[in-house]
N, C-alpha and C positions, 0 to 999 in steps of 0.2 A: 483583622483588616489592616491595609497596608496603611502607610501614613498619610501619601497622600489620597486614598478614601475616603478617611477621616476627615482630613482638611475641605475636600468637594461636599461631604455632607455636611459638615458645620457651616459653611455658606450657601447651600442650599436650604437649611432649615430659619439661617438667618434670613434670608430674601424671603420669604415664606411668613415669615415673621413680619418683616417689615412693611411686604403687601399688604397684609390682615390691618396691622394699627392703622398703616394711612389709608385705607378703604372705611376703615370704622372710623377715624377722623372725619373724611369727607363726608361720610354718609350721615354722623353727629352732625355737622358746620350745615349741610344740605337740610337737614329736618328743624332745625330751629330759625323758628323766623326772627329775624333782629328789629325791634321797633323801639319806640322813641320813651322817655321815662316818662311822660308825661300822659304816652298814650298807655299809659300799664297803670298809672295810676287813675286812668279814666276807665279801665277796664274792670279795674277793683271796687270801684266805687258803682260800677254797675252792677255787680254780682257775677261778674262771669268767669273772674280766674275760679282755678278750682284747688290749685296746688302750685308752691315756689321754692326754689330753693336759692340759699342767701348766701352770695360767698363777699370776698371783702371789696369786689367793686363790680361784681356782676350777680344782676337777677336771672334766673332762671325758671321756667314752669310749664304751665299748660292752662290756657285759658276756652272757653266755650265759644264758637261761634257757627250759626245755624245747627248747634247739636253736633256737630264737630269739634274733637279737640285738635288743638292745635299748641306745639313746641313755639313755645317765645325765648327770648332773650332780650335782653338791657343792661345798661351800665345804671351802677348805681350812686346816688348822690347823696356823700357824705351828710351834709345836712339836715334831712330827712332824717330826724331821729324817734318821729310817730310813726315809722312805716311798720315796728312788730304791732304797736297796738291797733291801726288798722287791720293788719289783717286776723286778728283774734277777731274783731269788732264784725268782720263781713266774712267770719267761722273758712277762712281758707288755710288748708294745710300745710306750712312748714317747715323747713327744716335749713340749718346749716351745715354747710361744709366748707374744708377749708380749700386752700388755694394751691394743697401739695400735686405737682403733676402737673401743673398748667402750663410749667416751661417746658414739660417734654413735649405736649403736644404741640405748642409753638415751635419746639426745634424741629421735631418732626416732619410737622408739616410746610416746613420752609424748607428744611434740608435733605427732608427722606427721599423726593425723587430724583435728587442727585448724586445721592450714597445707593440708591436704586439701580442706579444709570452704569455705575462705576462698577459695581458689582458683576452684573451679566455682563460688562464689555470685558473684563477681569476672567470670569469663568470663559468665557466665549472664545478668547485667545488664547488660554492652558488649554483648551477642547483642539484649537488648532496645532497647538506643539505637542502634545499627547496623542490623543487618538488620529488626529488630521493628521500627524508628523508622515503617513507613508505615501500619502497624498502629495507634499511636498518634496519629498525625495524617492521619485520614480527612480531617476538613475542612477540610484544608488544600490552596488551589489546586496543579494540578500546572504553569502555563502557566510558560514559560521567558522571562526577564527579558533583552534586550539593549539593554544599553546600556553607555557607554563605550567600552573598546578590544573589547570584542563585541558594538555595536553593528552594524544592519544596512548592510552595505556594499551596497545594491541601490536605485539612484536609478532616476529616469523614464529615463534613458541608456538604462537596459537594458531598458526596457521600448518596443513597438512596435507598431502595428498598432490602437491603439484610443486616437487622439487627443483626442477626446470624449472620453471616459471620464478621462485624465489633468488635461482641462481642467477638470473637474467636480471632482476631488481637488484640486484645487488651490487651491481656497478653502479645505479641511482644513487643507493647509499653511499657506496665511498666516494665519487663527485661531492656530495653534500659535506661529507664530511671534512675532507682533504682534495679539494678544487685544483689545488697547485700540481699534484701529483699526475693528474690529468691533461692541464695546462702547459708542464714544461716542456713537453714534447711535442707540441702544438695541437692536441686530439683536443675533439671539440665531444662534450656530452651531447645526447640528444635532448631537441628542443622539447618534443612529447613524447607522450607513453601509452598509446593504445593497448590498453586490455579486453580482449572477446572471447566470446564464449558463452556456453547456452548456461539460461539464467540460473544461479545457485550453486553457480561453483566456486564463489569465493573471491570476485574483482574486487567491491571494495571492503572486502576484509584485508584484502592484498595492500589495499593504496594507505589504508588504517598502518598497517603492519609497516610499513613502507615509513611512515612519519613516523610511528614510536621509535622504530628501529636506526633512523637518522638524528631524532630526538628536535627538528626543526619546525617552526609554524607550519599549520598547515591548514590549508581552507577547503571548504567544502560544499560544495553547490550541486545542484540537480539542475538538468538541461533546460527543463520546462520552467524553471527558475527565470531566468533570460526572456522568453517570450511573453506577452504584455498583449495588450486589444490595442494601444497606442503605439505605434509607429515611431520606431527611433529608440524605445525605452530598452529593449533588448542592448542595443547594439553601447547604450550608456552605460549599462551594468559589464558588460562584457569590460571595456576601456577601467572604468574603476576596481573592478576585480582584478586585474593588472598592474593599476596603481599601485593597490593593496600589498600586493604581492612585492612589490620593487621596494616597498618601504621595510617589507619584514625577510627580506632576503639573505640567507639564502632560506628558501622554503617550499611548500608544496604545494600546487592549484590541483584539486581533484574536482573532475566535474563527471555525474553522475549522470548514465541515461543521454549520454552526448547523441545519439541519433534524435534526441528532440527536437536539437538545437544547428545539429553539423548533418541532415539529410540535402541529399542529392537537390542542386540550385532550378530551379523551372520545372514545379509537378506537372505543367498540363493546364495549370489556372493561376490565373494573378501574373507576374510581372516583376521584372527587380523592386519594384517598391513594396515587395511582400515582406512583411512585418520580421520573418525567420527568416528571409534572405539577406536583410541589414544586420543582422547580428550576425547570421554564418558568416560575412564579409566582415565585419569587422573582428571576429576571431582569426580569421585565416591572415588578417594586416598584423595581431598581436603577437600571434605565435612564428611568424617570419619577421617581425619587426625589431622586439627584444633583444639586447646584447645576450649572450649566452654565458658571460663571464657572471654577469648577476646574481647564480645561481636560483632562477627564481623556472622550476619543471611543473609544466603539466602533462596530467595523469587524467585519461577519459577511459570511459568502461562503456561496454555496451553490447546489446546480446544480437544488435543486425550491422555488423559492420559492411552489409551489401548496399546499406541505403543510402551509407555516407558518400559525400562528395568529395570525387578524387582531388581536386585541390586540397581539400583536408589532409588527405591518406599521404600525399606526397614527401618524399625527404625535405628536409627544414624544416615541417612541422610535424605531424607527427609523422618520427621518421625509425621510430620504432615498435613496432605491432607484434604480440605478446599474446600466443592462444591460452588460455586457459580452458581448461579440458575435462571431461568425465573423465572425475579419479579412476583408476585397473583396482585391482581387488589389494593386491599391497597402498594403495594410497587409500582407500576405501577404511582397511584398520585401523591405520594411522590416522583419519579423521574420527574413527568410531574412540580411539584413543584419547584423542583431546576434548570431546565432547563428554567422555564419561568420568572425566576428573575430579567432579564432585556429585557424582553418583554412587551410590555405596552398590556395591555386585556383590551377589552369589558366588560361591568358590567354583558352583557349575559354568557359570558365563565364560565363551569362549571365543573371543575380538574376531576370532581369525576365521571361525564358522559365519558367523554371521554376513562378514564381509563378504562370504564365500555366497551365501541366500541373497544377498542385494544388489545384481548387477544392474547398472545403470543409474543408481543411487548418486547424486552430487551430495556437496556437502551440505545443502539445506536439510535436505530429505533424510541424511541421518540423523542432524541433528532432531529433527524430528520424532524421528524412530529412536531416538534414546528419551527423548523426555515421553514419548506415549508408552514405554515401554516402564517409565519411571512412572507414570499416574495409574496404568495398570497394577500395576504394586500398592503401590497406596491404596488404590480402591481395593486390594483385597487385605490388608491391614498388614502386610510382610515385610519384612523387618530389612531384607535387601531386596535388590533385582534377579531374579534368578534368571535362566534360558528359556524358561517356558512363556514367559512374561513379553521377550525379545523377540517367539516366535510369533505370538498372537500379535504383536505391534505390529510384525512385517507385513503379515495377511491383512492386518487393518488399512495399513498404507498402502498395500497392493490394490487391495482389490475392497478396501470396505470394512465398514463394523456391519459386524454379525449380527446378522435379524431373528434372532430365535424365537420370536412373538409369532414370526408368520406361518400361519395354520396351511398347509399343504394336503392336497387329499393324497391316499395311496396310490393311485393310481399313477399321478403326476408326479410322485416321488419315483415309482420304478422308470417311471421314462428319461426321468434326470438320471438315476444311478446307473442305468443301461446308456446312455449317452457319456458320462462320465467316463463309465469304465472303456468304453471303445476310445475316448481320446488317450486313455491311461495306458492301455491293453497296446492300441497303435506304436504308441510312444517305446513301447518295452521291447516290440517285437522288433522296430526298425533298426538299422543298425548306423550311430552316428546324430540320434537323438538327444537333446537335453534327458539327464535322470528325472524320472521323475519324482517330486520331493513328497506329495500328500493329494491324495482325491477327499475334497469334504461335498455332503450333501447341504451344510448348512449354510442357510443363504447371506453372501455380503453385498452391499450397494446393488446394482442393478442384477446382477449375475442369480440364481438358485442356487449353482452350484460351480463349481469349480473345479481343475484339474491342474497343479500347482509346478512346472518346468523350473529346476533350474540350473543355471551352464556350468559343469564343473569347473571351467576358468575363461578368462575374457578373450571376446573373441572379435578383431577385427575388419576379418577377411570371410566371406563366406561362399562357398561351392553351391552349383549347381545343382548336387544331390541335395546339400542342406537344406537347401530352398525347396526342393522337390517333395525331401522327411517332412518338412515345416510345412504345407499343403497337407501332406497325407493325415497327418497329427492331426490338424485343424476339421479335416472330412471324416475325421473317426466316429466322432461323436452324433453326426448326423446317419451315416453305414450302418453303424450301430441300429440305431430306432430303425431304419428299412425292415434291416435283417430280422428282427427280433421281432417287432409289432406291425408289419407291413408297412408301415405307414410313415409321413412325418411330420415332422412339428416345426413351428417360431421358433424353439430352442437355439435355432445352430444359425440365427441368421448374424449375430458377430462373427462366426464362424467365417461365415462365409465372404463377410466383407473386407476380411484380416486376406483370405486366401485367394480373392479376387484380386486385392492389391499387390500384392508378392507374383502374384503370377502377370500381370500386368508389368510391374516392373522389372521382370525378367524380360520380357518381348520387346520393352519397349527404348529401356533405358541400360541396362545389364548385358544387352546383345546375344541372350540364353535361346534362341530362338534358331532352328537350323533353314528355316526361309526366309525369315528375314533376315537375317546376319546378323555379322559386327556394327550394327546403329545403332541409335542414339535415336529414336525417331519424335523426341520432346523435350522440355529444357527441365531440368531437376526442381521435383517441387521446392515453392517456395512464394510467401506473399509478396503481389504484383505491388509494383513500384507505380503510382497515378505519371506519368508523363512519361518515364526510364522505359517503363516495362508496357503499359497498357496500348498505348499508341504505335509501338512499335512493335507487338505481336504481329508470327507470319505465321502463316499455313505450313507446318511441318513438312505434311507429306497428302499423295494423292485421297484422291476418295478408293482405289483399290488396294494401296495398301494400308488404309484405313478396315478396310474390311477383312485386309489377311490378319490385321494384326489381332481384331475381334477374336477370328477363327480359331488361330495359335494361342489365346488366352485359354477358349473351349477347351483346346486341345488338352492343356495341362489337366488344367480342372479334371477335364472328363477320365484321363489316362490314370490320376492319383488316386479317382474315386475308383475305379476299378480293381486298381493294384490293394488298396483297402480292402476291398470288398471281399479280394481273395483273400488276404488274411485275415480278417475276420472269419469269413467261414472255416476255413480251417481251423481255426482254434474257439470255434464256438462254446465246448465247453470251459473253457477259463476264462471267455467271458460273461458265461453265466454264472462262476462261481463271484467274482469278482465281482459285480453287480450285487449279487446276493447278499456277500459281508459287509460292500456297501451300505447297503439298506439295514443292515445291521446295528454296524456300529457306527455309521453315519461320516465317522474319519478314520481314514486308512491313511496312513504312514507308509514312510517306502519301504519296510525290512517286512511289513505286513504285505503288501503288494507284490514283493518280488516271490514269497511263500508261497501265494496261493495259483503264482502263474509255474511257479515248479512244482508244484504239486498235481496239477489238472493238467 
């Protein structure tokens, strides 16, 4: 226990204490009746005490009246020196004691309710500087200060896969560093540092890196931090986190999650006196107010920078905005690289495979995939990480742990492995396809079964055939079950919603469409903004080519399923063998798959 714990229960057990004595004090003084010596000596003389006790100037006892006992008390008088042989005489019992304690209860009961009094007014005001203290100080920043021997130990070392981005902080650093250098020539640093980018690819590991690498304070808050139920308290903490910052200058404000704090001014409800509009306004007076010689940058991160409000986004404040990006397969290594620096590997593990199976992978998600790939290990008791370990991690994180508990009948299994093998079969015959890497029967998270694509390198541009392959892929697996069982099943209804979408966004947004054109006939998905976005939605386009555009979706659909369906029949027996070793062996690997379609 801490110390003062210690100190609150040793005055809580004292007050506890001191209640008990002076309640048993009152409750003693209350039960004895005080009468006169004269009337105790009339009472003894009747026969009714029944027991006394003698101290050196007060009698004490209990005498009878109507068959009642009753607590007496008396002072006693020295002179009275027959009073032991009366009461031997009228057989009443007894006893002395001495007078030790009688001052306490006298101090006590003079002075205990006001050492009572002093006490809780005592604890009662440490309750308000202790625990009351954040009650008292609304407007004061909550951001955590690191510097010195808790400063941030996190340089560009540890950071990977976005070397742009590090080269663009880096003029941050040498400002910090050597201000004059920048100075003499009259260039001004910028005032902010917007970093965006979809969540997990390493902002504020960046703003971390940023401070160790400067070696300067650095603070650190979260947007939601700032806003309060109290009106005004935001807008306090904002102004004192500024303060802060001027005093430990030159240094770093990092504020995390800034679209909590820095969204678009007027949703649709409320009014300037909205609680997040007094603080966005008074951030947007701070960051254009500050001298810039100060050295005193801030740094916001945030994964919507469509929500923020353009006085925000403006030069003089932050007047420099900094994508941070889904690592490519070369930055994908390089983070699998620093991630696994105290993981012991197998001489099999191959950085640059792996990176090669993970497309779309940011830097959280590997990190991830290297430590399930490290507990997968452990749980089988191996002494390193091998590759085998790294490929089951991937499929975990793709798509799921593997339910091998769940009893399937055979029936339901051939209709997955004949669905499978048509998405797999599809995939092999097209040309301009992802490879593909593995068919498993064995079921992860929602799926049965799976069919495992992946892009021999990153790709950020894609054709109209691609999109057309990626439809037919996706309609394999359902062609399949027609051809094979006449029939179909619920199986393919992700299928279908994957390839409803794709072909949608071809017509609609892609301008892949030879009727309707080069349009644009919707705004690019994306979460509606209350007041930006909601209120000012318009009708794109008519109600007929609403209904072309329906048509032209059919259209794909219906053309891919076709073009499927011919190949599948045509090469029906290799998709019966393939099917068949499915059900087999349950996983088929790709150098297995490519065999048995050259083979049949």
């Amino acid at each position: 226990m801490k110390k003062n714990e210690i100190r609150s229960l040793i005055s809580w057990v004292l007050i506890f204490f001191l209640i008990f004595l002076f309640f048993r004090g009152i409750r003693d003084m209350q039960a004895e009746k005080e009468i006169l010596y004269s009337d105790f000596k009339t009472l003894l003389r009747e026969g009714k005490v029944v027991e006394v006790k003698l101290k050196s100037d007060t009698i004490s006892g209990k005498y009878k009246e109507n068959s009642k006992l009753i607590n007496f008390k008396t002072y006693r008088i020295p002179e009275d020196s027959k009073l032991v042989d009366e009461l031997e005489y009228y057989n009443v019992k007894f006893t002395a004691t001495a007078d030790r304690g009688s001052w306490f209860w006298s101090v006590l009961l003079n002075f205990g309710p006001v050492i009572l009094i002093f006490l809780l007014w005592y604890l009662w005001t440490k309750q308000l500087q202790s625990g009351g203290k954040q009650a008292m100080m609304f407007g004061k920043s909550r951001a955590r200060l690191y510097t010195g021997k808790n400063k941030s130990d996190v340089t560009f070392k540890d950071v990977a896969g976005c070397d742009e981005v590090k080269e663009e902080l880096q003029e941050i650093i040498d400002f910090l560093k050597d201000p004059k250098k920048f100075q003499r020539l009259g260039g001004k640093i910028p005032k902010g540092v917007l970093l965006y980018g979809p969540p997990g690819t390493g902002k504020t590991l960046l703003a971390k890196a940023v401070a160790g690498e400067a070696g300067v304070p650095f603070f650190s808050a979260s947007g939601s931090e700032f806003v309060e139920m109290f009106v005004g308290v935001g807008a306090s903490r904002v102004r004192d986190l500024f303060e802060q910052g001027r005093k430990y200058a030159p240094c770093l404000l990092f504020i995390d999650e800034l679209d909590a704090v820095g969204r678009h001014r007027f949703a649709g409800i409320g009014g300037g006196h909205d609680e997040r509009e007094q603080t966005l306004n008074q951030l947007l007076v701070e960051l254009d107010g500050f001298d810039t010689t100060e050295g005193v940058i801030l740094i916001g991160a945030t994964n919507r920078p469509d929500v923020l409000d353009p006085a925000l986004l403006r030069p003089g404040r932050f007047d420099r905005h900094i994508v941070v990006p889904v690592p490519d397969i070369k930055g994908r290594e390089e983070i699998l690289r620093v991630h696994t620096r105290k993981v012991k590997l197998a001489d099999d593990v191959n950085l640059s495979i792996i990176a090669q199976r993970t497309p779309g992978f940011v830097g959280a998600d590997l990190a991830n995939l290297v430590n399930e790939a490290a507990l997968l290990a452990a749980r089988k008791n191996k002494d390193a990480v091998d590759m085998s370990d790294f490929d089951e991690a991937i499929e975990k994180v793709m798509a799921g742990p593997a339910r091998k508990s769940r009893v399937i009948s055979e029936r339901e299994k051939k209709i997955i492995a004949y669905h499978e093998a048509g998405h797999a079969l599809v995939a092999k015959l097209t040309p301009g396809c992802d490879p593909v890497h593995k068919i498993s029967l064995i079921p992860r998270g929602p799926a049965l079964g799976y069919t495992l694509q992946l892009p021999a390198e990153d790709k950020y541009i894609i054709s109209k055939q691609e999109l057309l392959n990626k439809i037919s892929v996706l309609l394999g697996g359902r062609t399949a079950e027609r051809i094979v069982f006449n029939d179909i099943t619920t199986g393919a209804q992700n299928d279908l919603s994957k390839a409803t979408e794709i072909a949608t966004k071809m017509v609609t947004e892609y301008g892949m469409s030879e009727k309707i054109g080069p349009l644009t006939l919707r705004k690019r998905e994306e979460e509606i903004f209350l007041g930006r976005d909601y209120l000012t939605r318009e009708k794109m386009y008519s109600e007929a080519t609403a209904k072309l555009i329906d048509e032209e979706i059919k259209s794909i659909i219906e053309n891919c399923e076709k073009r499927v369906e011919g190949l599948l029949s045509e090469n029906i027996n290799k998709l019966h063998a393939l099917a068949k070793r499915v059900i087999e062996k349950e996983v088929l690997e790709a150098q297995e798959i490519d065999e048995i379609i050259k083979t049949n």
